[in-house]
N, C-alpha and C positions, 0 to 999 in steps of 0.2 A: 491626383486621380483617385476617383473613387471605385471601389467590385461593387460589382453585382451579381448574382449567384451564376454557375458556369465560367466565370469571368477568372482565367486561370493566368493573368499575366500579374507580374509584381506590381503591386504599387509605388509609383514615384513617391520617394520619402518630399519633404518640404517642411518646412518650420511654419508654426503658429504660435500665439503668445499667449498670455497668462494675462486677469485683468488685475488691476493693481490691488485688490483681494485677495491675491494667490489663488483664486478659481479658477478653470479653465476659461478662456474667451471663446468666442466661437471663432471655429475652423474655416480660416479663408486663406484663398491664395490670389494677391491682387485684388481685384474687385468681384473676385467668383466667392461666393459662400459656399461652402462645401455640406451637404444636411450627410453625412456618415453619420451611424447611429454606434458604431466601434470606431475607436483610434489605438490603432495599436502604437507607442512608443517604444523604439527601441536604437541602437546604433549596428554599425558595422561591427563584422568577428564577432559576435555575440550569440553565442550555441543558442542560450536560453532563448534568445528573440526568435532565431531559426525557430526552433519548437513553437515557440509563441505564434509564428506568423502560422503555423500549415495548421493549430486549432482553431485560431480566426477565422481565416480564409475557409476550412471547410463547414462550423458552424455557421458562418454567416451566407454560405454557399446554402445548406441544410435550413437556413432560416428565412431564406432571400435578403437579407439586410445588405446593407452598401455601407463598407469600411477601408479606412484611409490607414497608409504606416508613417508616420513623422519623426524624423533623425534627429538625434543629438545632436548631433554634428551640424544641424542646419540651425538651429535655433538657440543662442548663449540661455535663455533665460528658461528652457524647456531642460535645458542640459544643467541649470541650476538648482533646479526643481525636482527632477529626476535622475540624477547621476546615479547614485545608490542603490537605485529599486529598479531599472529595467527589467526584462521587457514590462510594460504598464497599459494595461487595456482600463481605457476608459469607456463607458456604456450610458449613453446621452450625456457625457459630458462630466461624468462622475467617477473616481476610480473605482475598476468592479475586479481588477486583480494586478496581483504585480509577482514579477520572479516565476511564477509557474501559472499558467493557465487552463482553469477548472472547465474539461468542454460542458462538461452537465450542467455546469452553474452559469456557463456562458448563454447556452443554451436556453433553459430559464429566465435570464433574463431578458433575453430577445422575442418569448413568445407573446 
């Protein structure tokens, strides 16, 4: 599920994959393509993800952008990739932070 600004409900986490590049694929679930312009990654118990989701969630609120959160715990090969480095905002598909989430830098690069 993707936000939309006001859109104050959690996101359903869900795994996507990685293309055999190690780049991000695009974001689908089934046969729905997902266009979220943030992806936050992060897992359960995870303070820093907590932090991480309520700067997303209100920049992209503050931006209008539509952004998706996707679990470790749902995908072996996102959890391979990122184990280390949660929580991981990616920003059209490119990492734009990881561990701590810059709202100004976020911000920026949403406009």
């Amino acid at each position: 599920m993707s936000h939309r600004c006001g859109d104050r409900r959690r996101p359903a986490a869900f795994g996507n994959g990685q293309s055999e590049q190690g780049s991000p694929a695009p974001v689908s679930r089934g046969d729905v393509a997902l266009s979220a312009r943030v992806i936050l990654i992060g897992k359960p118990g995870c303070h820093l993800c907590d932090v991480a989701r309520e700067v997303v969630e209100t920049v992209c609120a503050q931006t209008d952008n539509e952004w998706i959160e996707l679990s470790l715990n749902d995908d072996p090969r996102l959890a391979a990739r990122y184990a280390d480095q949660v929580p991981v905002v990616l920003v059209d598909g490119a990492v734009h932070d990881v561990f701590r989430v810059n709202p100004q830098r976020l911000r920026a690069a949403l406009a």
